[in-house]
C-alpha positions, 0 to 999 in steps of 0.5 A: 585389830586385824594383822596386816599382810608384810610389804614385800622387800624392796632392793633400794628404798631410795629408788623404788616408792615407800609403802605405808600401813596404818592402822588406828581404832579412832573414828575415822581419822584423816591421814595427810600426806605430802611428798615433796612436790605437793604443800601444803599436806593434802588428806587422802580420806577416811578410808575405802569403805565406811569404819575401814581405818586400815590404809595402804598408801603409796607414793611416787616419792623416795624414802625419807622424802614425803611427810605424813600427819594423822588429823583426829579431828582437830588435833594432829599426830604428831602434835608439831611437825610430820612423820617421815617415810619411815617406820613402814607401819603405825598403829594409832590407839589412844591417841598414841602412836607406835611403831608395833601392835600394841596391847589392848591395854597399857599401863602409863610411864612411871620412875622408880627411885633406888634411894641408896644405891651402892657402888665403888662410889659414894651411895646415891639414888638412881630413877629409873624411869620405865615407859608406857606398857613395860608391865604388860608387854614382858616380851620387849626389851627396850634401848636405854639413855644414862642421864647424869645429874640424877636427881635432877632429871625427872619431874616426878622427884622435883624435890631431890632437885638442885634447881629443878627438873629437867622434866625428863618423863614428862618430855618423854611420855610427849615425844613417844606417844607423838611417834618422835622417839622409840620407846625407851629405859631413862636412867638418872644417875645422881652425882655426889654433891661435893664431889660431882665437879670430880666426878665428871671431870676427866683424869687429865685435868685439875681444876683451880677452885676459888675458895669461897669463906663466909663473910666472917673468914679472912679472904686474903688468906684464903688459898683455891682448891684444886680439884683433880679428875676422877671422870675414869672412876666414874666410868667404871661406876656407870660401866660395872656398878649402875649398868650391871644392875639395870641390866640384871633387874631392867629389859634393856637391850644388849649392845652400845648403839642402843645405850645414850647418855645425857649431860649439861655442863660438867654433866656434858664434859662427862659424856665427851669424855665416855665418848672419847675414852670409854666409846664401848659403853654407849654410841649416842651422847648428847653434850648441852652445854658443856664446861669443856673450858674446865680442861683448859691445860698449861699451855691454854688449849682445852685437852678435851677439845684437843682429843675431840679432833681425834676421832674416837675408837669407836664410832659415835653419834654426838648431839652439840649444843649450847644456848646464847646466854644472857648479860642479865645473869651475875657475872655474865654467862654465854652457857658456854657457848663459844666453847661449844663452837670450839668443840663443833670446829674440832668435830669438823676437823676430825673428818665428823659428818652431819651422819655423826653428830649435830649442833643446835645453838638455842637463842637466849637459852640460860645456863639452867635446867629450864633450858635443857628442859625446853630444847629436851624433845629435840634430845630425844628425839635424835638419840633414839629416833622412831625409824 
């Protein structure tokens, strides 16, 4: 594989003609490329010359306004949709895309579980899931995405699963080697069962509980339990206990704006509360689905949707979401829907942009690792996008 001359520097890449490079060891394979004025995509050919499979493409279209997908004979990089006009160069092999030269060889994705991780919290395990190539490719370092509800976070380890995995390797093998996400260190933290609605909910709140005895207990006599925020306990634990460790044994990438993390439900209210209290450890969250009504204060607003129209001390980038429920599920459920709209207008009130955040409501999505695995892809995609 031949190494390619730099593109000269461009003074404003929204006035001036985007310049591509593409290199791919497949035979033949068809680039397509559109730019706005031309659909559907329209192919520029196998190459100059036969078994050529470098291209220089250029187009009259600004940055960020033409489109481009790899035809391999049938079966299309990415797999659904395009590519924008950025990153300047690809290098296609095995059928993966990636925005460096790689090595001949990689290793495939794996997740290491640490069964019984200590910190100022209750011992637990974290997975660790490490992409394509990190053994050989010793010299790279790499953003990492915190997830909460640890043990529910990877297919690989279904069976530590409360109801199933969100899926969260195989979703990233998929998105990564379609060019849609930069390759990335995934870290599951798990909650500490009995103590997890604690453990995410912010130190301002309490929370009513309604008892639930046994069928043979007095339910008159029974009183709820309240359960007080110690979200600002488990900050500390993912700030000085589980990232310390990542960093010290991981090559990740030093700084917020290459740290994420992900939550559904209280999982989600926790991520808001990093974002609004601790905005110095990660810059990107993704809040799906989020129990933001478990703040509901004395007076009946929601305190977390309250600091929300506040902007943070930092800047954030902040995925929104919500599915539409269904009346089919006990009980009813709206997955928290309309108090995600609550969090969108807070959002909007605050001066955020569509540069800061994004809401994606999902339809007939439940409130269920099933749906956060279905609409995962677009997660990731907008943490960490390839660019």
């Amino acid at each position: 594989m031949r190494s390619l001359p730099t593109p000269a520097p461009q003074t404003s890449l929204t006035q001036q003609p985007v310049q591509l490079d593409l290199i791919s060891p497949a035979k033949q394979p068809v680039l397509e490329l559109a730019d706005g004025s031309r659909h559907p995509f329209y192919a520029l050919g196998k190459g100059r010359k036969h078994g050529e499979t470098h291209w220089r493409v250029h187009s009259d279209a600004p940055a960020g306004q033409w489109h481009y997908r790899i035809d391999l004979g049938g079966r299309y990089l990415p797999e659904h949709g395009h590519f924008t006009s950025q990153p300047r160069q690809l290098w296609v092999q095995d059928g993966e895309v990636f925005d460096y030269q790689p090595e001949p060889t990689l290793s495939a994705s794996c997740v290491i579980k640490v069964p019984n991780f200590k910190g100022r919290l209750s011992n637990r395990a974290l997975y660790v899931y490490l992409p394509r190539g990190y053994l050989e490719q010793s010299q790279r370092f790499y953003p990492v995405v915190y997830m909460h509800d640890g043990q529910n976070c990877f297919e690989n380890f279904v069976e530590d699963s409360f109801a199933g995995s969100w899926q969260a390797d195989a979703v990233a093998d998929r998105v990564i080697a379609a060019g849609a996400m930069r390759e990335c260190i995934i870290v599951g933290v798990s909650n500490g069962g009995h103590t997890r609605m604690a453990e995410y909910l912010p130190p301002y709140a309490s929370y009513q509980q309604p008892a639930v005895p046994s069928l043979e207990e007095d339910t008159k006599h029974r009183k709820p339990v309240t359960i007080k925020g110690r979200a600002n306990a488990t900050a500390l634990y993912y700030s000085e206990d589980v990232a310390s460790y990542i960093r010290k044994y991981y090559r990740v990438l030093p700084g917020r704006e290459h740290v994420a993390t992900v939550g559904s439900s209280m999982g989600g209210l926790f991520s808001a509360y990093l974002a609004w209290e601790c905005s110095d450890f990660a810059k990107h969250h993704a809040l799906m689905s989020s129990a933001f009504w478990t703040t509901r204060n004395r007076n009946g607003t929601l305190e977390i949707i309250e600091r929300m129209r506040k902007k943070p001390s930092l800047p954030v980038r902040l995925w929104l979401d919500s599915g539409t429920g269904t009346s089919n599920v006990r009980g009813g459920s709206d997955d928290n829907k309309f108090v995600t709209i609550e969090a969108k207008q807070a959002l909007l009130d605050a001066g955020f942009t569509e540069q800061d955040f994004i809401y994606y409501l999902a339809e007939g999505a439940q409130h269920h690792e099933s749906a956060w695995a279905g609409r995962l892809d677009k997660v990731f995609t907008y943490l960490f996008p390839l660019a």
